[in-house]
Steps between C-alpha positions, in 0.01 A plus 500: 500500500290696220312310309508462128297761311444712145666902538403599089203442329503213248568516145245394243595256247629688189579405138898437462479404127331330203601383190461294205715294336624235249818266578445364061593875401905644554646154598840614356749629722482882552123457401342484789326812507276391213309259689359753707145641325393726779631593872378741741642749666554618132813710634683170622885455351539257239743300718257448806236397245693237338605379851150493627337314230806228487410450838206417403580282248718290712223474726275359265760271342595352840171429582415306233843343543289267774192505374352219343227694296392824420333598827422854635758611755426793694754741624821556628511670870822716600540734782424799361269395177290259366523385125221332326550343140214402235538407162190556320587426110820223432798698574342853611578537863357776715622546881383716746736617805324663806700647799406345848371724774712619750461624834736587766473301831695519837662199636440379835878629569370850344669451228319655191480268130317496200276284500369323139153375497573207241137369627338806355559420155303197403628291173122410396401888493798630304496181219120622449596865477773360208256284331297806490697741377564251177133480459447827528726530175407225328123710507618771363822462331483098377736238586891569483535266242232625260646866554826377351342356222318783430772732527854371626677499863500886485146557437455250846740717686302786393197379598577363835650830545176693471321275652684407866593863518125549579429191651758470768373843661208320530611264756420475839675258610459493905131505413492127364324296669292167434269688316794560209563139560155388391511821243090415470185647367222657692172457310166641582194229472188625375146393446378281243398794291713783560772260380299409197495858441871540504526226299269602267734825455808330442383281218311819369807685454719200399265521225402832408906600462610202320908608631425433850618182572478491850330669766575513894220643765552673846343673776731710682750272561268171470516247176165472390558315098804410350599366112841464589717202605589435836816588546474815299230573692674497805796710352287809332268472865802593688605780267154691493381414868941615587578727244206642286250518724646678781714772295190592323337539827770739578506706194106499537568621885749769368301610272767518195563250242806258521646270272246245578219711411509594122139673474276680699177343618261478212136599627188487346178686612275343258598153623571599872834288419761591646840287408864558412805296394738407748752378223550482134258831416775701379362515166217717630749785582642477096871535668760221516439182690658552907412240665674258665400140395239505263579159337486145649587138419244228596391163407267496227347168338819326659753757394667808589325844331594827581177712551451857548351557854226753559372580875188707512265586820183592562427603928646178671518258175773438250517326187818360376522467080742302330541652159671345218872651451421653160207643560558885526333621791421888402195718605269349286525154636548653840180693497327220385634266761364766771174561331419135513652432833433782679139486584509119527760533727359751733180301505674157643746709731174659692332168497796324636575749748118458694570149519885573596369729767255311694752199473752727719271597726444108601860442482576785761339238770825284496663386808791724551672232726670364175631582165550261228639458147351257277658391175381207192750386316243393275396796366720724666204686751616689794304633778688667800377700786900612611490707179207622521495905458241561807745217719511676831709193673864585432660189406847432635779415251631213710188322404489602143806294487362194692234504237727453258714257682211282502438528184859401340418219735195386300699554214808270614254221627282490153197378738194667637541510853434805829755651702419662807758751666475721834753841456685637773236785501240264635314508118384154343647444109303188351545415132279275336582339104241246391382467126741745341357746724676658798339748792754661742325673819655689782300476804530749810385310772797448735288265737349274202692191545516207149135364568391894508685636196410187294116583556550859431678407144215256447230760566706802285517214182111444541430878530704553144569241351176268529499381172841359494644216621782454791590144543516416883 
């Protein structure tokens, strides 16, 4: 007898559809298109729309048939797709429809099938891609609800036209992992001083340019300050260190300008400054305004503003400025903004970077036996070693998934708690939540046995993490 066994490469999972919707609007017969406010593919037929999102509606509407309160339910699993629902705003409905991979396979008869990897597609990773992509909005465009008052249910169409068109190709959907999941921040400690310094640079500005009302810090990649609340903190982080930041690294590469970029690199020889604006220096160039997103909605005093949002570099720093909406950022205000940022700028970026240096060469001593993500749910710092750019320890996808297996356990539970798994690769998965704070390692030592792996996790949280606290 042959034994069972894959004949095609497997298929990645793909996006199927998305759309947004509202059951309130077209509730009269031969109306039903008008609860539909945006659906990709754009070129669907009206008919397979309408079908679609009813579908979804009766999804939602039996569900809550049996539910006793307004809980969070997941996803619906088919054969072919999965469907995940969110409802962000009262009424507003978003869903997200992936296709499951597929592989053919040979029977043990020899027989050849098509094989659907439902396991693949995890619920927890494709809710947290949804909740992103209405965050992601929100930023930028404001809540669904304050669009219509603004404007009407046209002016939202419009908008979440213009803005998913762009978003959705930004997707990468089989690359989700746990680190989506926790959708943290990596910040860079420094000294005592160096961070009085940046401190001292923020409040500066803050108060030499009375329409900054915010200002965000980073090296590379790194949060060093932030003015911003949490949560929109987390959203705009995502969009430079996802978006921003690696198209202009392109365009820099290339050697051209691209949408993103809207002015050359302004450099001074008097100052040796050397800095340019990564977004919202249009009005340098004295031509109309091409970029993207320039404006974004955040809390302010304990209300929603919408801010004009300036990104400007200097070597590895950037400075994020939230500008008030009706202030008219031409070249006057521009060049002032780089004159007095600049060469302040430049300054704390080659400071930084000494101390950033000699911290990587220490770093580059780690054990290689592991990897590790950690996450704070506290105040949302990440720190992982499996996405690290120099990783030379190919991690396999199997336990990507594990890792976040164990952590929807965590999540069902609600208690802090270990888990310790052994993979049919011989590799050691432990996952650790104590104190709203959760460490996942993968361990290749195929001989360790529990006692073994338990001391190695013990000595990996004392090597970087000594100052916090795992309960026992």
């Amino acid at each position: 007898m042959n034994a069972e066994g894959k004949t095609g490469e497997e298929t990645q999972i793909s996006l199927h559809s998305f759309f947004v919707y509202n059951p309130t609007y077209g509730c009269k017969e031969n109306e039903e298109h008008k609860n539909i406010l945006f659906y990709h593919p754009p070129d669907t037929d009206l008919d397979t729309q309408i079908r679609n999102v009813g579908l979804g509606q009766a999804m939602v509407a039996f569900v809550r048939t049996f539910s006793t309160s307004d809980c969070e339910w997941e996803a619906v699993h088919t054969q072919k797709t999965r469907q995940v629902y969110y409802e962000p705003e009262p009424n507003f409905w978003m869903t997200l429809i992936v296709n499951v991979p597929v592989v053919d396979s040979v029977s043990s008869e020899g027989e050849t099938y098509t094989e659907y990897r439902e396991d693949d597609v995890q619920n927890t990773v494709m809710l947290t891609l949804l909740k992103q992509a209405y965050n992601m909005y929100k930023l930028f465009m404001g809540t669904f609800q304050w669009t219509i008052d603004q404007s009407n249910i046209q002016g939202l169409k419009t908008k979440l036209t213009q803005f998913y068109s762009w978003y959705l190709t930004t997707l990468r959907l089989y690359e989700a992992d746990l680190s989506d999941v926790h959708n943290g921040i990596l910040f860079l400690p420094l000294d005592k001083n160096t961070y009085l310094r940046v401190q001292s640079f923020v409040n500066l500005t803050e108060a030499t340019f009375s329409c900054v009302k915010q200002t965000v810090f980073l090296y590379n990649d790194l949060l060093v300050w932030s003015g911003l609340d949490q949560a929109d903190m987390r959203t705009l982080y995502r969009y430079l260190t996802a978006s921003l930041f690696p198209d202009f690294l392109e365009t820099e590469m290339r050697g051209n300008e691209s949408p993103q970029q809207h002015t050359a690199p302004v450099h001074n020889t008097v100052t040796s400054q050397f800095g340019k604006y990564m977004l919202g220096g249009d009005g340098l160039s004295g031509g109309p305004e091409t970029g993207r997103f320039k404006h974004i909605h955040i809390s302010c005093h304990g209300r929603q503003q919408s801010m004009q949002l300036v990104v400007y570099k200097a070597l590895s720093a950037t400075v994020c400025l939230m500008v008030e909406s009706d202030v008219l950022l031409n070249a006057e205000l521009l060049h002032m903004f780089d004159s007095f940022i600049g060469p302040q700028l430049s300054s704390l970026a080659s400071n930084i970077s000494e101390l950033y240096s000699h911290r990587r060469q220490i770093n580059t001593t780690a054990d290689p036996a592991y990897k590790f993500i950690y996450f704070n749910q506290m105040n949302l710092a990440q720190k992982s070693t499996v996405h690290s750019k120099k990783c030379a320890v190919n991690i396999a996808v199997d336990n990507m998934r594990l890792l976040c297996d164990i952590n929807t356990d965590f999540i069902d539970v609600g208690e802090d708690g270990e888990i310790i798994a052994k993979t049919a690769s011989d590799c050691w998965v432990v996952g650790k939540k104590s104190d709203n704070r959760e460490i996942y390692v993968i361990l290749n030592q195929k001989n360790a046995n529990l006692i073994e792996v338990n001391e190695e996790v013990k000595k990996l949280c004392a090597t970087h993490f000594n100052n916090i606290f795992f309960l026992e």
